[in-house]
C-alpha positions as CSV (number, residue, x, y, z in Angstrom):
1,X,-10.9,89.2,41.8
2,X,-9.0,85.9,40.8
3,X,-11.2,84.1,42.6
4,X,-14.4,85.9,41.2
5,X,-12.8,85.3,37.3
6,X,-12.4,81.6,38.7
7,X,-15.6,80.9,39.6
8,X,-17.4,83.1,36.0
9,X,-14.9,80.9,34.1
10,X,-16.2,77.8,35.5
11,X,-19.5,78.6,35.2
12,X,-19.1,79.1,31.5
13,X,-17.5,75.8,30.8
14,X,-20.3,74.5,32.7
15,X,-22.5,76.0,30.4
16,X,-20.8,75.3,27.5
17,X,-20.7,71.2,28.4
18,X,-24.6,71.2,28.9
19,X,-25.1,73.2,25.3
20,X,-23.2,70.6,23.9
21,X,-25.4,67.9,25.5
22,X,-28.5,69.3,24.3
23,X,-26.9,69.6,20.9
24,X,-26.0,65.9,20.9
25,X,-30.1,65.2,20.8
26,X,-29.8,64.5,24.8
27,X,-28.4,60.5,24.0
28,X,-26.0,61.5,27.2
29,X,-27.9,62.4,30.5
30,X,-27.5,65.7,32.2
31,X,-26.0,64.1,35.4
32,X,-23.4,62.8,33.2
33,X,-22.7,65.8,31.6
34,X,-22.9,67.6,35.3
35,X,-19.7,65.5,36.6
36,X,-17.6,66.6,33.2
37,X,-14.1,67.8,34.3
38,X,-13.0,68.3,31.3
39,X,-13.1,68.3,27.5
40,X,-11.4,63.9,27.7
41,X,-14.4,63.3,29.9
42,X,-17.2,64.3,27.7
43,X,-15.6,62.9,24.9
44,X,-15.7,59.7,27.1
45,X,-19.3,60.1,27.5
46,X,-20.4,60.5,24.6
47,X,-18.4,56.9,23.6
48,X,-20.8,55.7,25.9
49,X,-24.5,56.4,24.4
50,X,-25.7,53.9,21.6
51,X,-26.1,54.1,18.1
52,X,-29.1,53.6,16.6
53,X,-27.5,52.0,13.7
54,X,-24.9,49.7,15.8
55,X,-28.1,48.6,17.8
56,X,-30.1,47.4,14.8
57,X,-27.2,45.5,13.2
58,X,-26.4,43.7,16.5
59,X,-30.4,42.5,16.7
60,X,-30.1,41.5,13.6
61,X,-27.3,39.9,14.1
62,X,-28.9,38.2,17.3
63,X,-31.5,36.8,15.1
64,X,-29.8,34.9,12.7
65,X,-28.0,33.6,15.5
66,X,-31.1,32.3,17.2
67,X,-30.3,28.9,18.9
68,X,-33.2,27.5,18.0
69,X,-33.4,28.3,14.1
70,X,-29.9,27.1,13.7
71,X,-30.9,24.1,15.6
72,X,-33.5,23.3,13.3
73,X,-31.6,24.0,10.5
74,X,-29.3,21.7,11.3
75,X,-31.4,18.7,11.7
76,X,-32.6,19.3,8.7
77,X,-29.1,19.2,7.0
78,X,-28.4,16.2,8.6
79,X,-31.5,14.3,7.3
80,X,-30.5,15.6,4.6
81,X,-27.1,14.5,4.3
82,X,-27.9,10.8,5.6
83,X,-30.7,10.3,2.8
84,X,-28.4,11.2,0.4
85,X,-25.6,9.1,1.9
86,X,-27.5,6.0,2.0
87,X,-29.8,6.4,-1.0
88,X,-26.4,6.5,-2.9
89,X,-24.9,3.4,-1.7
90,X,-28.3,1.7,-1.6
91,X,-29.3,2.1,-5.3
92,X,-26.0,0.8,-6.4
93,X,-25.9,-1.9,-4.1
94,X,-29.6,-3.1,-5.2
95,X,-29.6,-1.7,-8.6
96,X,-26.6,-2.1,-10.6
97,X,-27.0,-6.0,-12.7
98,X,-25.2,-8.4,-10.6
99,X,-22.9,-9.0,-13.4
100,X,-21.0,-6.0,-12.1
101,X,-20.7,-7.8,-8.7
102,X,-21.7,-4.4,-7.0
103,X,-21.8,-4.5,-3.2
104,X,-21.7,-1.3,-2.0
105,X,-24.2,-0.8,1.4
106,X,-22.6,-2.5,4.8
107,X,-24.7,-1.7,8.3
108,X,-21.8,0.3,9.2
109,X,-22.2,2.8,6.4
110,X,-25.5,3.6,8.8
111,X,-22.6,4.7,11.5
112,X,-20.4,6.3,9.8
113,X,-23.4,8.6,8.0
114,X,-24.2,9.4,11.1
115,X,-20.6,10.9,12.1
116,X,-20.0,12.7,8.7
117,X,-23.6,14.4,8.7
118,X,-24.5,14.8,12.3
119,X,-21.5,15.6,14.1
120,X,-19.4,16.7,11.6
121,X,-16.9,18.6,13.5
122,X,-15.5,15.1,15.6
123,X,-12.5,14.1,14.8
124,X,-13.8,11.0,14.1
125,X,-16.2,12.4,11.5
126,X,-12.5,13.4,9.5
127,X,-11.5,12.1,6.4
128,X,-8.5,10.4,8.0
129,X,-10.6,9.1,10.2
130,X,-13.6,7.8,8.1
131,X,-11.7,6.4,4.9
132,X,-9.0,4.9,7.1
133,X,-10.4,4.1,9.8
134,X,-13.0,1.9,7.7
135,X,-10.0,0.4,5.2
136,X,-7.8,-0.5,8.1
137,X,-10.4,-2.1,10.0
138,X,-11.4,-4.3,6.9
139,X,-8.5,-5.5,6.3
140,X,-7.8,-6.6,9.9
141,X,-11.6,-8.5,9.9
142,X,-10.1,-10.2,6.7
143,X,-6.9,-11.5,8.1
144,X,-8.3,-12.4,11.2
145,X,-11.3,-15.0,9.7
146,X,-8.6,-16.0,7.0
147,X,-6.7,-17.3,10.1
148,X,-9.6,-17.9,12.7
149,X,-12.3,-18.9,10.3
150,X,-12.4,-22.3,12.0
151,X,-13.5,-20.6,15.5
152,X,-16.0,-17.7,14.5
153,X,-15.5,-16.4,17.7
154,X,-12.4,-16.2,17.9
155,X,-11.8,-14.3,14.7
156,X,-14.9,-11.9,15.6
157,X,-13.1,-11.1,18.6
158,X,-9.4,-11.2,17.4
159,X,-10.4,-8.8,14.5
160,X,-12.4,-6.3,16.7
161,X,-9.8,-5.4,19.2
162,X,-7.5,-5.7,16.8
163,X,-9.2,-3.2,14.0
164,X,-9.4,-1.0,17.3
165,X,-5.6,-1.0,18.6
166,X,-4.3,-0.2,14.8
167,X,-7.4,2.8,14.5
168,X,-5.4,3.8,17.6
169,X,-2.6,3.5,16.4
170,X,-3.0,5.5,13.9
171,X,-5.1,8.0,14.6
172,X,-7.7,7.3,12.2
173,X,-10.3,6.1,14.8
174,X,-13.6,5.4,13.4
175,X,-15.8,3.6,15.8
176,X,-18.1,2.1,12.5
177,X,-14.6,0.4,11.6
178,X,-15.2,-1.9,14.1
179,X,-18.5,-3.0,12.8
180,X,-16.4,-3.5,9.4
181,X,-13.6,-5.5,10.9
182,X,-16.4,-7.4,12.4
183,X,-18.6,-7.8,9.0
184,X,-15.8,-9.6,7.8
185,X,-15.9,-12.4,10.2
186,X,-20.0,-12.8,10.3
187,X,-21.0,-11.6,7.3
188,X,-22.3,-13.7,4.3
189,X,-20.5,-16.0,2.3
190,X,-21.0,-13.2,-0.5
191,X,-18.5,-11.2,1.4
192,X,-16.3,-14.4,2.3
193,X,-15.6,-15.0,-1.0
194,X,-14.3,-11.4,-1.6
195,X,-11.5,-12.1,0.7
196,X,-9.2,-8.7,0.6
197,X,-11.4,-7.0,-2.5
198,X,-13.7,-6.9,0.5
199,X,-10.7,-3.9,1.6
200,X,-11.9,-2.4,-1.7
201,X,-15.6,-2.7,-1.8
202,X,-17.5,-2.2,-0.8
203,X,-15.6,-0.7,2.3
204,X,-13.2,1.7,0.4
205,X,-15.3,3.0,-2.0
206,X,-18.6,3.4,-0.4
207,X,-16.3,5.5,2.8
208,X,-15.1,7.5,-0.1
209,X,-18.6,8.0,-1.7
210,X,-19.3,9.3,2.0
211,X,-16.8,11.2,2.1
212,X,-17.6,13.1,-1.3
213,X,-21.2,13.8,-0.3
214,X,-20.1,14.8,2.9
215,X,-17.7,17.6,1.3
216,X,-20.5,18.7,-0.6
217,X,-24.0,18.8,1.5
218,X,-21.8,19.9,4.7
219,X,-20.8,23.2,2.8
220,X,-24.1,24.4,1.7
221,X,-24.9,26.1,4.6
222,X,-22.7,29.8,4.9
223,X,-21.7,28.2,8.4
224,X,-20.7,24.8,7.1
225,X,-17.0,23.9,7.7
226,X,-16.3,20.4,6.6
227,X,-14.1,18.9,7.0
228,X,-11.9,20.5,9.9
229,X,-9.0,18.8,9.3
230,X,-7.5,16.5,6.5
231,X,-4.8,14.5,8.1
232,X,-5.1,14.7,11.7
């Protein structure tokens, strides 16, 4: 008799699991349901099946993911960025009466445009990096051809490895600072006769016109994060 009630007891739970997956609109399969134990493991289960609702938000989710849209989107940023960038400096620089003795576009501008709009997240792209980096660098090319300016060479050279140890230094490497520590050796006599307003401008100010564009056009985007760090 006990095992009789046993076996018409277990038969009913049995029943009772598969009403219950028919009732859940068959999202579990009936071989799941036929190795149930117990009431933990059909609530286990049914944890498992998928919801039509979680499903679609996750493919949505996919597709404004998509590599290749964010890719393009992107590149597009970044042409964006560096027209603006340049475009800036370069209607000062050819615009503005020479009376203001504006000089505001250097070659390494191109560089450094390229850090802060197309690989933003370097740390060499940061502002510590790009405004200091740049004035540091400057000021070294102008010390070394005040000193040097007898032997070009020399001084080119001198103020090159030079801008690069103090980058180093202190952590504000820029590789375009080079090519502004370098300026200041080969450049024109324009920039000769700035001597240390050289430092200023157009060095200074144009990384700091970069900089200012680059806070802006870099946080357009929902996923824009510019920059990463301040001081480090």
């Amino acid at each position: 008799m006990m095992r009789f009630g046993s076996r018409t007891e277990s038969s009913q739970e049995q029943v009772t699991i598969e009403r219950e997956g028919t009732n859940s609109g068959g999202l579990v399969g009936a071989k799941d349901y036929s190795l149930a134990k117990d009431r933990s493991t059909l609530v286990n289960l049914r944890m498992k099946r998928t919801d039509p609702i979680m499903e679609e938000d996750r493919k949505d989710k996919t597709d404004s993911q998509n590599p290749a849209s964010l890719k393009t989107l992107e590149v597009v940023q970044a042409w964006i960025g560096g027209f603006i960038g340049i475009a800036v400096l370069g209607y000062v620089h050819f615009n503005v009466p020479d009376r203001w003795d504006s000089f505001m576009l250097i070659s390494a501008f191109g560089s450094s445009a390229v850090l802060v709009f197309g690989d933003r997240e370097s740390p060499s792209s940061q502002p510590r990096s790009l405004i200091g980096g740049h004035v540091l660098s400057a000021f070294v090319g102008v010390l070394a051809y005040k000193i040097f300016h007898d032997a070009p060479w020399l001084a080119a050279s001198v103020g090159t490895a030079t801008a690069i140890a103090v980058m180093k230094m202190t952590t504000t490497l820029h590789p375009p600072g080079g090519a502004s520590a370098l300026i200041a050796v080969i450049g024109t006599d324009r920039i000769h006769d700035l001597g240390f307003l050289y430092v200023i401008a157009p060095v200074g100010l144009g990384a700091l016109t970069l900089l200012l564009l680059a806070l802006v056009v870099n946080n357009i985007p929902k996923n824009g994060r510019y920059p990463v760090t301040w001081f480090q």
